[in-house]
PDB file of N, H, CA, C and O in Angstrom:
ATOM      1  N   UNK A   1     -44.679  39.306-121.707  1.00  0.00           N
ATOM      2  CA  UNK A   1     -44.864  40.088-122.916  1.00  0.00           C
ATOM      3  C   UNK A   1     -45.573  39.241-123.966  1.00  0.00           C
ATOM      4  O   UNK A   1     -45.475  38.018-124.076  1.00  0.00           O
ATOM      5  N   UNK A   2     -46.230  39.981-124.648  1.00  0.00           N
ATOM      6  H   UNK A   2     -46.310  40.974-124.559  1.00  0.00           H
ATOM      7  CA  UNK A   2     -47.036  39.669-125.801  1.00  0.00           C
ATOM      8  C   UNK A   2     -46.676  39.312-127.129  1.00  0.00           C
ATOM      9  O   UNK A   2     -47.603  40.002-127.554  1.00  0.00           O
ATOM     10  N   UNK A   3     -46.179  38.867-128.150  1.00  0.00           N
ATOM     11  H   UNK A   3     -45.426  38.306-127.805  1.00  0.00           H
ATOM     12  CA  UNK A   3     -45.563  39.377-129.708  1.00  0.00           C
ATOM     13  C   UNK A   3     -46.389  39.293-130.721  1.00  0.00           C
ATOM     14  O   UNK A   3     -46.689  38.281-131.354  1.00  0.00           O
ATOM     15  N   UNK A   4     -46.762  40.392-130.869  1.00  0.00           N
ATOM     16  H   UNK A   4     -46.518  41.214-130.355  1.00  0.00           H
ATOM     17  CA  UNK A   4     -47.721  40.428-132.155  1.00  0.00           C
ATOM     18  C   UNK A   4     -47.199  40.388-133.290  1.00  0.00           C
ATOM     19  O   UNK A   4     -46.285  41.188-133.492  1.00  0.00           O
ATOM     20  N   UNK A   5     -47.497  39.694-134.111  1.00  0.00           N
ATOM     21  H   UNK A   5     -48.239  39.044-133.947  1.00  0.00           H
ATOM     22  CA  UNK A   5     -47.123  39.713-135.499  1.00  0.00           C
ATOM     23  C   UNK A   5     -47.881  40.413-136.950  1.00  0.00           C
ATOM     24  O   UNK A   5     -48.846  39.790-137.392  1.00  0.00           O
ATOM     25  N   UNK A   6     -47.597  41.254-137.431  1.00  0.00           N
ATOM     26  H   UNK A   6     -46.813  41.761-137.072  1.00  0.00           H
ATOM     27  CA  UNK A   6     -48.225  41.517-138.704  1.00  0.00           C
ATOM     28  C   UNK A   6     -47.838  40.734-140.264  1.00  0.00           C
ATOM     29  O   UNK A   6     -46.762  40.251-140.617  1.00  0.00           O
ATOM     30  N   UNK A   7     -48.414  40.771-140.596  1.00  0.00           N
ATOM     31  H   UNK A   7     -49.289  41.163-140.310  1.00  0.00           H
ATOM     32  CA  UNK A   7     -48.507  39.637-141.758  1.00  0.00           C
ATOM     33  C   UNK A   7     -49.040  40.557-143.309  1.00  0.00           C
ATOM     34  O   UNK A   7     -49.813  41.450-143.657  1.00  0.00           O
ATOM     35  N   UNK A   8     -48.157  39.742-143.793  1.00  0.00           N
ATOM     36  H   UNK A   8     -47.529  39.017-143.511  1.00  0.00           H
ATOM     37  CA  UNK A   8     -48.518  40.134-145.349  1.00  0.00           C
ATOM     38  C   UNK A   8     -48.358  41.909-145.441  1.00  0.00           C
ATOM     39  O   UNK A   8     -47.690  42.490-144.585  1.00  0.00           O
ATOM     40  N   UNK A   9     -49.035  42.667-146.554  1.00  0.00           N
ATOM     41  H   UNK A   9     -49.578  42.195-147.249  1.00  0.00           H
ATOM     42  CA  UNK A   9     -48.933  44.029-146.639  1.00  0.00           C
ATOM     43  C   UNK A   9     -48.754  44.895-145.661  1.00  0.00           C
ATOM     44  O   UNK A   9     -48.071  45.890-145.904  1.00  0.00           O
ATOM     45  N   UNK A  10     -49.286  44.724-144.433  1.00  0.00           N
ATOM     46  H   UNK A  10     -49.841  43.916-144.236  1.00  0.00           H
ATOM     47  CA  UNK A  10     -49.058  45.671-143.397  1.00  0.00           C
ATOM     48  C   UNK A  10     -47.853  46.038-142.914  1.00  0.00           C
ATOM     49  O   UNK A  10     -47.628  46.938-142.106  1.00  0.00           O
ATOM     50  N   UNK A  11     -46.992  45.218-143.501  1.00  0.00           N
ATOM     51  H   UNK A  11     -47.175  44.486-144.158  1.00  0.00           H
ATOM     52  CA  UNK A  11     -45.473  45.780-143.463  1.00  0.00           C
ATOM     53  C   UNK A  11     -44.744  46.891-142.212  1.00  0.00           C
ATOM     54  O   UNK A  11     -44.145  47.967-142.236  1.00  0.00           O
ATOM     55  N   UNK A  12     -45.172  45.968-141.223  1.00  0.00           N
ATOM     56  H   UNK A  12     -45.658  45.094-141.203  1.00  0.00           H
ATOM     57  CA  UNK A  12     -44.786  46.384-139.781  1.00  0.00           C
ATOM     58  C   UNK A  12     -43.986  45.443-139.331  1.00  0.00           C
ATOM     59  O   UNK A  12     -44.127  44.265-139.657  1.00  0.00           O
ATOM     60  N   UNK A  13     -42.791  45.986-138.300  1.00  0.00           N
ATOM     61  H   UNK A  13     -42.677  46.944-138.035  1.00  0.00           H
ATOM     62  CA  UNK A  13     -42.123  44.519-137.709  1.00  0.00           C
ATOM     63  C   UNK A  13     -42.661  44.329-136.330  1.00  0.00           C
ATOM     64  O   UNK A  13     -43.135  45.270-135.694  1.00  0.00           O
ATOM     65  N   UNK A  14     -42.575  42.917-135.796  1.00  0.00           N
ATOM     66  H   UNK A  14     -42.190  42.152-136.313  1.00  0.00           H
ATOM     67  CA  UNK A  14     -43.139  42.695-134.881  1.00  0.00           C
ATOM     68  C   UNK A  14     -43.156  43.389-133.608  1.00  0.00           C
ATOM     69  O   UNK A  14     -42.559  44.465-133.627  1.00  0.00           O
ATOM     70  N   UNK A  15     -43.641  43.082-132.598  1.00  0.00           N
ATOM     71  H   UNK A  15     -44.127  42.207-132.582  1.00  0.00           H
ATOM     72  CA  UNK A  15     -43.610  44.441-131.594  1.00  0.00           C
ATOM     73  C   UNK A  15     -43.986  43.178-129.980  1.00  0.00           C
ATOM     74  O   UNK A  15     -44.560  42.090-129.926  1.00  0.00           O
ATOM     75  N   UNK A  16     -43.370  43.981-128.994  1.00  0.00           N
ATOM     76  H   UNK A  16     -42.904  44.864-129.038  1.00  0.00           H
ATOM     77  CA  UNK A  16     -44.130  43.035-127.621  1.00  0.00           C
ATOM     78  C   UNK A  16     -44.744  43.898-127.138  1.00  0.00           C
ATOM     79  O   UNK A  16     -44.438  45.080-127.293  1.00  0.00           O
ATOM     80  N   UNK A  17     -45.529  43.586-126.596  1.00  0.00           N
ATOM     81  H   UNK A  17     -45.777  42.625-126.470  1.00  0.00           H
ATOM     82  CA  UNK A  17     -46.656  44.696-125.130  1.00  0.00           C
ATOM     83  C   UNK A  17     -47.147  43.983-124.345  1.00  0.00           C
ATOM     84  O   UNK A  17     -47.341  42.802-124.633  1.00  0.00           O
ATOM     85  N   UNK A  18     -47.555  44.598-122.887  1.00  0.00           N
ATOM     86  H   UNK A  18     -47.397  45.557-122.653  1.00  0.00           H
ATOM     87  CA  UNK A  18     -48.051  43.772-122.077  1.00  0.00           C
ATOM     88  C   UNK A  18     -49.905  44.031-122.697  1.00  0.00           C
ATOM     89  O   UNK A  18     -50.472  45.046-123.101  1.00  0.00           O
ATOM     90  N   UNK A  19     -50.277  42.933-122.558  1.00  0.00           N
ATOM     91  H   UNK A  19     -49.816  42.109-122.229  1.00  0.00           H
ATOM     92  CA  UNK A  19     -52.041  43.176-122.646  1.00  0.00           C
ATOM     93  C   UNK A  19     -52.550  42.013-122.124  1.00  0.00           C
ATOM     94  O   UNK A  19     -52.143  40.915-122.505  1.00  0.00           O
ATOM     95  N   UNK A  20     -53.454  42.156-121.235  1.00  0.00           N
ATOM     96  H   UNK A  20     -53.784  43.048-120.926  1.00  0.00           H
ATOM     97  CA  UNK A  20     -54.354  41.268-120.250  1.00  0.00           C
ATOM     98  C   UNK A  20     -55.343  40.385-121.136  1.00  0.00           C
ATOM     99  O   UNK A  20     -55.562  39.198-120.896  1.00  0.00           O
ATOM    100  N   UNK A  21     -55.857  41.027-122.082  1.00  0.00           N
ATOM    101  H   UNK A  21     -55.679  41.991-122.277  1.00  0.00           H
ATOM    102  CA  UNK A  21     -56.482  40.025-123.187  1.00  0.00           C
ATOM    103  C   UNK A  21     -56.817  40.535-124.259  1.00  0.00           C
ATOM    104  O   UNK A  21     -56.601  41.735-124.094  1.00  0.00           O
ATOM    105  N   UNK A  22     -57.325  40.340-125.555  1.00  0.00           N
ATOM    106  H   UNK A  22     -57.501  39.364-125.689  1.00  0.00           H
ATOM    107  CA  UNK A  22     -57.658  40.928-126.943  1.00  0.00           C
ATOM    108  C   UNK A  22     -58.034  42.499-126.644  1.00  0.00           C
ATOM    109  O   UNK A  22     -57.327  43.425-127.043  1.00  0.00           O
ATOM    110  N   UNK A  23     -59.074  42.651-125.995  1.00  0.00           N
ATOM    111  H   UNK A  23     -59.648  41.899-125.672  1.00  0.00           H
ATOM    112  CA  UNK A  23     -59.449  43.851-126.208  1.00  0.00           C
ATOM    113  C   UNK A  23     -58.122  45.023-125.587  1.00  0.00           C
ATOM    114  O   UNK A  23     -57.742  45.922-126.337  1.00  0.00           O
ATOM    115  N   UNK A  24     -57.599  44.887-124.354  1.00  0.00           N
ATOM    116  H   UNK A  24     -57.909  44.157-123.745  1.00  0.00           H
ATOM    117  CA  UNK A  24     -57.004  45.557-124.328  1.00  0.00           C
ATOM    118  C   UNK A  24     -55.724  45.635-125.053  1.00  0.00           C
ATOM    119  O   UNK A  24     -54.932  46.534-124.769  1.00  0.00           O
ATOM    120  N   UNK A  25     -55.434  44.689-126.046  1.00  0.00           N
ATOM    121  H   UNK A  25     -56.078  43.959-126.276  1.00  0.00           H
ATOM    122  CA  UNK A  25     -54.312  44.661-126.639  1.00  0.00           C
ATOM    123  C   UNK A  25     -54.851  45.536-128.314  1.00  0.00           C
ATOM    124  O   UNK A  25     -54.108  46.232-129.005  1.00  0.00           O
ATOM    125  N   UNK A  26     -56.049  45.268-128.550  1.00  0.00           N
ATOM    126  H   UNK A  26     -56.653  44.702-127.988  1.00  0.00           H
ATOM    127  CA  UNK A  26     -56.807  46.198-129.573  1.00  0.00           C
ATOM    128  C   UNK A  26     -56.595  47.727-129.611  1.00  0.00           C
ATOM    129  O   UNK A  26     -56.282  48.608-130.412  1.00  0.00           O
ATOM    130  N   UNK A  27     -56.996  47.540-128.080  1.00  0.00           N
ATOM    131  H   UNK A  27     -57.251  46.825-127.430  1.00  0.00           H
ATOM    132  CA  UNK A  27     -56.562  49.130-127.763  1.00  0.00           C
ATOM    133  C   UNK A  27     -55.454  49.984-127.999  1.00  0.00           C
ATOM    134  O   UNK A  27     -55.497  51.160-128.358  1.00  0.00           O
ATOM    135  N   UNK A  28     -54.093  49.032-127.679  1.00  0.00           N
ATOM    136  H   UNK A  28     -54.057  48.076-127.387  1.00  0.00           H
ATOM    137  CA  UNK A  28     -52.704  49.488-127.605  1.00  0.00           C
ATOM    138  C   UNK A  28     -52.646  49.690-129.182  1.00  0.00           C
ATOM    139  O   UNK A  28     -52.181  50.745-129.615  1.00  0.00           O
ATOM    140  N   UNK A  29     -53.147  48.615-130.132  1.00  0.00           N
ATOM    141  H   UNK A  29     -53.525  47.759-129.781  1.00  0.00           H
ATOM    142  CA  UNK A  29     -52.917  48.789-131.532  1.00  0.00           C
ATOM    143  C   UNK A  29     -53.467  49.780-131.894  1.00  0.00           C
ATOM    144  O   UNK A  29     -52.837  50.411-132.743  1.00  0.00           O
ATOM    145  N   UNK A  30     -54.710  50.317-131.498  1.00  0.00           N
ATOM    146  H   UNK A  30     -55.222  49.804-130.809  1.00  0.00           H
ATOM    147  CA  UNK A  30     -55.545  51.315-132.352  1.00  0.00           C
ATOM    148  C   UNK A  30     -54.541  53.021-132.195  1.00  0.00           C
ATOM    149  O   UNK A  30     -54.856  54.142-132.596  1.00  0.00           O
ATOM    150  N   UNK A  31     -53.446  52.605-131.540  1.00  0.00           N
ATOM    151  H   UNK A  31     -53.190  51.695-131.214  1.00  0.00           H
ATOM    152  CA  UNK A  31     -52.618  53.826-130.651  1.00  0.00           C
ATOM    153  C   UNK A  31     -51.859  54.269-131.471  1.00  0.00           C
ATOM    154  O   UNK A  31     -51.553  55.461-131.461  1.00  0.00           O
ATOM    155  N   UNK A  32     -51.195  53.067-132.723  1.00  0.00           N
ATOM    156  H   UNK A  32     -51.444  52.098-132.731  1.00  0.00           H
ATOM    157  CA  UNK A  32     -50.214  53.116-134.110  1.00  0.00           C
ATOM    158  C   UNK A  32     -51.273  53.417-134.947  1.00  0.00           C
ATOM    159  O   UNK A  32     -52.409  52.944-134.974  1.00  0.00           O
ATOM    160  N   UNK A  33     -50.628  54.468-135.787  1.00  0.00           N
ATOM    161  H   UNK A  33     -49.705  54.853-135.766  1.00  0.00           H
ATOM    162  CA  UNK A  33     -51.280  55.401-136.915  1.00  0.00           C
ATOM    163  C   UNK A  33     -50.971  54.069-137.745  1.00  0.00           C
ATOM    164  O   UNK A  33     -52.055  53.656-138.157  1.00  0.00           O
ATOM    165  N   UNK A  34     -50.446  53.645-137.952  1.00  0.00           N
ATOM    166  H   UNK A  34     -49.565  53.981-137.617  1.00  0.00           H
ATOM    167  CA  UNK A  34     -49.427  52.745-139.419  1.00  0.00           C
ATOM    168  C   UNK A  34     -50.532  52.001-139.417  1.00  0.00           C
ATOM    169  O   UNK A  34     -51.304  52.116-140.370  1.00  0.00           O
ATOM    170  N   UNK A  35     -50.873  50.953-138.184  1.00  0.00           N
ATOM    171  H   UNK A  35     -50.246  50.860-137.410  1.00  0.00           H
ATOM    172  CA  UNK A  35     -51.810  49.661-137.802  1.00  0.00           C
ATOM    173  C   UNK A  35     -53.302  50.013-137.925  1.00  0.00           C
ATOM    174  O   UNK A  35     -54.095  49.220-138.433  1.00  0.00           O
ATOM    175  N   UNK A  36     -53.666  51.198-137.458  1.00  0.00           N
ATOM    176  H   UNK A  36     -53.021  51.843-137.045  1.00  0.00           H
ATOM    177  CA  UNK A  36     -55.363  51.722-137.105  1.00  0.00           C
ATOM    178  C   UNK A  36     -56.325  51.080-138.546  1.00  0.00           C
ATOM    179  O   UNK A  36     -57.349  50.418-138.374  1.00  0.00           O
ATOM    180  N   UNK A  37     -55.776  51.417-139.926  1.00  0.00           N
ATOM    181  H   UNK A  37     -54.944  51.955-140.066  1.00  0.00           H
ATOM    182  CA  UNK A  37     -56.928  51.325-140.514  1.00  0.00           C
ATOM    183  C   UNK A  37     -57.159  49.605-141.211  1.00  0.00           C
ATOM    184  O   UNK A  37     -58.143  49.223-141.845  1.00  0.00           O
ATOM    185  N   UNK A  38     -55.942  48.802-140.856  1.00  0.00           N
ATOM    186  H   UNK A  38     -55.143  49.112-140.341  1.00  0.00           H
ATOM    187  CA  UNK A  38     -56.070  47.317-140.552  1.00  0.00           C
ATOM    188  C   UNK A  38     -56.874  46.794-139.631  1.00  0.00           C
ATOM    189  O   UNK A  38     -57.222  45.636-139.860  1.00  0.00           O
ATOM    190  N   UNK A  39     -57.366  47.398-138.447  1.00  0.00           N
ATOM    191  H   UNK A  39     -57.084  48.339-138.260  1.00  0.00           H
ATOM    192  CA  UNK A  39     -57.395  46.716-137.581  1.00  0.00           C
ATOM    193  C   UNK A  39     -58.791  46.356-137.544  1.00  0.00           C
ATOM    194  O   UNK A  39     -59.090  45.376-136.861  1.00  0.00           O
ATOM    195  N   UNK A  40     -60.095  47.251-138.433  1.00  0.00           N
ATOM    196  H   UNK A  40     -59.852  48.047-138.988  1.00  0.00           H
ATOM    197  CA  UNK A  40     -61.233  46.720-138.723  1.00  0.00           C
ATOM    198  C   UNK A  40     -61.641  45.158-140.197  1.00  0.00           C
ATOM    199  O   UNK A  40     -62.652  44.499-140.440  1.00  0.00           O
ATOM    200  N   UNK A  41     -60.085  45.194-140.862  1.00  0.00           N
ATOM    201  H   UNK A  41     -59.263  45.729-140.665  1.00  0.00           H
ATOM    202  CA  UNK A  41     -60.240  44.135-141.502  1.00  0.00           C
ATOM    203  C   UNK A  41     -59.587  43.015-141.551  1.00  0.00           C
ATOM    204  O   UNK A  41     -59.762  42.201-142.458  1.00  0.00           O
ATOM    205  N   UNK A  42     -58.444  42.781-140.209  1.00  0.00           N
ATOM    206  H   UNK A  42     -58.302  43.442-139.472  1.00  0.00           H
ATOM    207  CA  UNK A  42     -58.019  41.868-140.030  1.00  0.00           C
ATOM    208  C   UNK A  42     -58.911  40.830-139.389  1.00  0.00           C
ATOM    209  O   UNK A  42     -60.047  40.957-138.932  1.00  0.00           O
ATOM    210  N   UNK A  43     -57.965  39.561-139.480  1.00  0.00           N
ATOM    211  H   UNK A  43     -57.042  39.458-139.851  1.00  0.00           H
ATOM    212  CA  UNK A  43     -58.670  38.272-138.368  1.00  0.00           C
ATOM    213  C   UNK A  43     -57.450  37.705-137.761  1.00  0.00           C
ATOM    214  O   UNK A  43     -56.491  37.302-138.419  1.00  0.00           O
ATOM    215  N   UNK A  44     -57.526  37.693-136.590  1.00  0.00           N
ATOM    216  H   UNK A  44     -58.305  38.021-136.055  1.00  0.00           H
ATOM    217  CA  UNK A  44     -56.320  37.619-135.359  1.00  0.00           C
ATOM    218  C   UNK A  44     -56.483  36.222-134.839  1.00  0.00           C
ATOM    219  O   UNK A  44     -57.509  35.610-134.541  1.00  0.00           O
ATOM    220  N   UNK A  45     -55.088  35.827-134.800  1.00  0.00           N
ATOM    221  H   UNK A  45     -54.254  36.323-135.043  1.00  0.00           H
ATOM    222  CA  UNK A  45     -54.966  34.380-134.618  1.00  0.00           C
ATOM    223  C   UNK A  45     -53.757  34.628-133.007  1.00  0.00           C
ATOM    224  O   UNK A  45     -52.940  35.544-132.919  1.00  0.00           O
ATOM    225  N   UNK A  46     -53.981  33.604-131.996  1.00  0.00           N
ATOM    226  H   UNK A  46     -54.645  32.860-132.068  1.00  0.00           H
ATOM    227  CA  UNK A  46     -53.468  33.804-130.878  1.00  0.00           C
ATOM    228  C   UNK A  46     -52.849  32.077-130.820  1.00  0.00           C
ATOM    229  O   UNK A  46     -53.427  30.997-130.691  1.00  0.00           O
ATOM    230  N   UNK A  47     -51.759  32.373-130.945  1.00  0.00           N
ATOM    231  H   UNK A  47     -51.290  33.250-131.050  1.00  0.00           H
ATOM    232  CA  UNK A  47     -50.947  30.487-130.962  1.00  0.00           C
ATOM    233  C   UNK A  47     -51.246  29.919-132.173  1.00  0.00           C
ATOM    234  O   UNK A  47     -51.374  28.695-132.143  1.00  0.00           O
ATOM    235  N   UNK A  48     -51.375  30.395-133.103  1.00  0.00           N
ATOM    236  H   UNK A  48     -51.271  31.390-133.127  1.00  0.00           H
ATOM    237  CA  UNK A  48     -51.735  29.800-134.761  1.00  0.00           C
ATOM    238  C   UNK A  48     -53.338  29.212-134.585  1.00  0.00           C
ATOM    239  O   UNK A  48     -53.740  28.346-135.362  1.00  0.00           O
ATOM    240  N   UNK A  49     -54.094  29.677-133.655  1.00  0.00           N
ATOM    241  H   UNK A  49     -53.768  30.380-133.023  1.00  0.00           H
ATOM    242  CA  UNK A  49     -56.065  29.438-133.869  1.00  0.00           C
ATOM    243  C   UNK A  49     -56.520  30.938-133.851  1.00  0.00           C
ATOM    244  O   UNK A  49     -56.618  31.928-133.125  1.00  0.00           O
ATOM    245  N   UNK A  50     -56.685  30.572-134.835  1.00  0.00           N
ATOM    246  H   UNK A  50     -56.606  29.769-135.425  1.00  0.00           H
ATOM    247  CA  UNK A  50     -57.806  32.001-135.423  1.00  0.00           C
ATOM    248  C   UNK A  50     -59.023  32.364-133.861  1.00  0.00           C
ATOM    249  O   UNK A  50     -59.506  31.335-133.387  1.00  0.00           O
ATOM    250  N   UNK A  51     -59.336  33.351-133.347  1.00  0.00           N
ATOM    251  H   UNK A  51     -58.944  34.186-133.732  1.00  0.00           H
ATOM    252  CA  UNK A  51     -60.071  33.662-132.178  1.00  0.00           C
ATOM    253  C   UNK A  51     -61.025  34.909-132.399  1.00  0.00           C
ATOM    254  O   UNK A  51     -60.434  35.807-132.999  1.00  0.00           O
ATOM    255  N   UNK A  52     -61.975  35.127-132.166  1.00  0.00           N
ATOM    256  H   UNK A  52     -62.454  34.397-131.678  1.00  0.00           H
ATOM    257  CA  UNK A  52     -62.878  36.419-132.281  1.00  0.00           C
ATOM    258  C   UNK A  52     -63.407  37.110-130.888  1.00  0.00           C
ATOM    259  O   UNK A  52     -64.223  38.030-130.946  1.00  0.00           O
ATOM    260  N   UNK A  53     -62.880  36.599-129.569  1.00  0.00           N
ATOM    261  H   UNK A  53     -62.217  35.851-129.522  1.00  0.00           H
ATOM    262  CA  UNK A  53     -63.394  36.633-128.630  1.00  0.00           C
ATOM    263  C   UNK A  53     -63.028  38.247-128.039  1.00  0.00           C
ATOM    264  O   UNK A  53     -63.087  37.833-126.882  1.00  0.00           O
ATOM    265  N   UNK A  54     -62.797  39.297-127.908  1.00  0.00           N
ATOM    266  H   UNK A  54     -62.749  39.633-128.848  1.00  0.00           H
ATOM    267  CA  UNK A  54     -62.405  40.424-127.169  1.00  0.00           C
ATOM    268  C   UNK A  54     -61.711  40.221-126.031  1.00  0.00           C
ATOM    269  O   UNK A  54     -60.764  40.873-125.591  1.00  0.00           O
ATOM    270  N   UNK A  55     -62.513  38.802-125.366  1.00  0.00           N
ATOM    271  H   UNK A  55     -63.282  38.272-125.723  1.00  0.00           H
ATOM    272  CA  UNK A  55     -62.279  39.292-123.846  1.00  0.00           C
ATOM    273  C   UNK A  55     -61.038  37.771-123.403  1.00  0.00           C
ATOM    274  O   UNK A  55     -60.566  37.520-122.295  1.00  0.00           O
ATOM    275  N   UNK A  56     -60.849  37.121-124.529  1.00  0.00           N
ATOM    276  H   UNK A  56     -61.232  37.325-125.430  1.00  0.00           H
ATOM    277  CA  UNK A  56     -59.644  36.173-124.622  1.00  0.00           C
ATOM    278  C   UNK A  56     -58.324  36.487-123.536  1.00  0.00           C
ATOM    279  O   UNK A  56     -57.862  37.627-123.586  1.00  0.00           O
ATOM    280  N   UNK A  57     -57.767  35.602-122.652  1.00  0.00           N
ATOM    281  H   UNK A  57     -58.143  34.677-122.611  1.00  0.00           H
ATOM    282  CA  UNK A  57     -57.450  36.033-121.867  1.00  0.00           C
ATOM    283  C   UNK A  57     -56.029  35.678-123.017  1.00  0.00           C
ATOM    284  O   UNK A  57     -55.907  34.890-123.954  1.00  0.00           O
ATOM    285  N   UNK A  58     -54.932  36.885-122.265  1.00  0.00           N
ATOM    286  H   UNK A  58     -55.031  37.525-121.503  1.00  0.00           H
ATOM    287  CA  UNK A  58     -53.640  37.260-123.010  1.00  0.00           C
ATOM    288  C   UNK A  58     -52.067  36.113-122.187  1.00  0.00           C
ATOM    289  O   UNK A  58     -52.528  35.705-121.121  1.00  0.00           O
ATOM    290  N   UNK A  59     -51.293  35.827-122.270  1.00  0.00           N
ATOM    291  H   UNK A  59     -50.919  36.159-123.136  1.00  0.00           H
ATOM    292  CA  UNK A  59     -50.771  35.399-121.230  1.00  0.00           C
ATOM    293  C   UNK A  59     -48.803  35.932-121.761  1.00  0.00           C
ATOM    294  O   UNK A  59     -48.509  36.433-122.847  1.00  0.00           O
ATOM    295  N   UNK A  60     -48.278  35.764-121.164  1.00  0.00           N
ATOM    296  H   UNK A  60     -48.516  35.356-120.282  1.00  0.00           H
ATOM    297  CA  UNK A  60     -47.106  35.944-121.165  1.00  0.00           C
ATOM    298  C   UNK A  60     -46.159  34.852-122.011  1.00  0.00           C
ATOM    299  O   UNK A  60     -45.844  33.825-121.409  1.00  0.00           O
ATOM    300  N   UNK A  61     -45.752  35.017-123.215  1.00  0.00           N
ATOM    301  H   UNK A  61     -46.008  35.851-123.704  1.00  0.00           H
ATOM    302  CA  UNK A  61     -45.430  34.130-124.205  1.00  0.00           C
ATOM    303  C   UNK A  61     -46.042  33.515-125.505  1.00  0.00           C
ATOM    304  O   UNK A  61     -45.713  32.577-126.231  1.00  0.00           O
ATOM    305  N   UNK A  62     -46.942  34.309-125.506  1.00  0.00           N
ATOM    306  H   UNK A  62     -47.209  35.071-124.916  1.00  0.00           H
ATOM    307  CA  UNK A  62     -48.189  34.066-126.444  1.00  0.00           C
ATOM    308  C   UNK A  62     -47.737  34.967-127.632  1.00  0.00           C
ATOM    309  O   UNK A  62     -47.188  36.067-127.591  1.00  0.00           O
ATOM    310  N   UNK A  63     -48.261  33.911-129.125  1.00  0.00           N
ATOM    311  H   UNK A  63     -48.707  33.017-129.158  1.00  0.00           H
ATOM    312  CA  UNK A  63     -48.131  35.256-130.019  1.00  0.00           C
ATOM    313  C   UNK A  63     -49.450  35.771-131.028  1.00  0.00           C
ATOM    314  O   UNK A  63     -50.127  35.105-131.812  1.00  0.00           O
ATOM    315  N   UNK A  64     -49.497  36.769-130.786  1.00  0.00           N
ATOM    316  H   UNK A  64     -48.948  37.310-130.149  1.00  0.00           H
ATOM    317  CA  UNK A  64     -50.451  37.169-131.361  1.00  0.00           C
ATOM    318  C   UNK A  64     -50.218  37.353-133.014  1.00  0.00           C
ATOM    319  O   UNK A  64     -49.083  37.784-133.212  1.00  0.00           O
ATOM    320  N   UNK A  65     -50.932  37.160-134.191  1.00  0.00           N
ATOM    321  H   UNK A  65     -51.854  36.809-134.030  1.00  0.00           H
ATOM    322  CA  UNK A  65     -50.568  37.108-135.640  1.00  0.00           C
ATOM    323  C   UNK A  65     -51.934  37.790-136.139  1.00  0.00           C
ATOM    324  O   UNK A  65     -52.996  37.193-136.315  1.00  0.00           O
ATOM    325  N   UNK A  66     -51.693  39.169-136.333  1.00  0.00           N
ATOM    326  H   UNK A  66     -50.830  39.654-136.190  1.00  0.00           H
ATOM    327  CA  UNK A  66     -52.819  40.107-137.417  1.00  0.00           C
ATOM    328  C   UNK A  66     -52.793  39.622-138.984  1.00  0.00           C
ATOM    329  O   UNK A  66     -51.949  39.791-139.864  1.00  0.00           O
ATOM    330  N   UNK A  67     -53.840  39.066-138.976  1.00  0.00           N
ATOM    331  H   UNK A  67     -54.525  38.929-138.261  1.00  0.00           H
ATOM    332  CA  UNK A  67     -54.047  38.466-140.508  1.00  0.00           C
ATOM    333  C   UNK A  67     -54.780  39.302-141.407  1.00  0.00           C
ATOM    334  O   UNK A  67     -55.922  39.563-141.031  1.00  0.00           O
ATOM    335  N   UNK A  68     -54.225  40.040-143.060  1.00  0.00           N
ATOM    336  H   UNK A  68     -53.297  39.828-143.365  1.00  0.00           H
ATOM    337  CA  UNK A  68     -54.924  40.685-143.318  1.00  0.00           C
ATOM    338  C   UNK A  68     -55.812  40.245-144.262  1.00  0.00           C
ATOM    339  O   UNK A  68     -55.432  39.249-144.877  1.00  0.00           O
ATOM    340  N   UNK A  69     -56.755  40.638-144.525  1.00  0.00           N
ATOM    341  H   UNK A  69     -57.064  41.448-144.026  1.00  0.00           H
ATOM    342  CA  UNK A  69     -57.694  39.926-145.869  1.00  0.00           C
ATOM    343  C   UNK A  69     -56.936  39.553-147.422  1.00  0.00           C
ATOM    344  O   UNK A  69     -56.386  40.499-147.986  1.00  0.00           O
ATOM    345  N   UNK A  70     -56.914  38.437-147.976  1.00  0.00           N
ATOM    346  H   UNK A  70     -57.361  37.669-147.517  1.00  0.00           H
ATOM    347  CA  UNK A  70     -56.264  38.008-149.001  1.00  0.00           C
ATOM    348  C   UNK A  70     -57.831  37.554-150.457  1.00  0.00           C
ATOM    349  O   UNK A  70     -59.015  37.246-150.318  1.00  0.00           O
ATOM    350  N   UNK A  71     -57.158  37.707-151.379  1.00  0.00           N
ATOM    351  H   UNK A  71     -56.196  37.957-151.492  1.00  0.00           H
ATOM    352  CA  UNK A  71     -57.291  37.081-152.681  1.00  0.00           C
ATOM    353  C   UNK A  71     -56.862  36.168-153.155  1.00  0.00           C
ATOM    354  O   UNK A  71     -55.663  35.887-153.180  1.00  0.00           O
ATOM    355  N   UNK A  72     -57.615  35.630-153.546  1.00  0.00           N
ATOM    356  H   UNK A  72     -58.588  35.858-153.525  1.00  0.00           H
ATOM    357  CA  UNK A  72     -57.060  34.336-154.545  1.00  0.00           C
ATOM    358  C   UNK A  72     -57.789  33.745-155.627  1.00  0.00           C
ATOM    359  O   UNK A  72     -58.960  34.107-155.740  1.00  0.00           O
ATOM    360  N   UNK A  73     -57.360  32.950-156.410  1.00  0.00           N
ATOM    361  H   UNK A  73     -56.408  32.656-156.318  1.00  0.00           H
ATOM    362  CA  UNK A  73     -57.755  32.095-157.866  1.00  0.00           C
ATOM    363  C   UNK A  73     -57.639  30.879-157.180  1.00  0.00           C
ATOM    364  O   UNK A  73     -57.830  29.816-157.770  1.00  0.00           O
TER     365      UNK A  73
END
């Protein structure tokens, strides 16, 4: 299993799923109404390294962390 984490405003609790790698785990997210309109402005970190790859392979114990866009001074 997978554990994705949401972070900051998105105010979701964490969740497991099986997913073979980013994209198909994109997929499972785009499935939650709550998550869908995050999911074009987050940046997703897999083991605390930020990753952009789709095709990132997923593994069993891994956590996934949806980062949402922040502000600051």
């Amino acid at each position: 299993m997978i554990r994705v984490e949401f972070l900051g405003p998105i105010a979701r609790e964490p969740m497991e799923v099986e997913a073979r790698d980013l994209a198909e785990l994109s997929r499972i997210l785009f499935e939650e109404e709550s998550i869908r309109p995050w999911l074009e402005k987050c940046a997703v970190a897999v083991n605390d390294v930020m990753v952009k790859d789709p095709k990132l392979p997923l593994k069993a114990g891994d956590r996934v962390s949806i980062l949402p866009p922040v502000c600051g001074g």
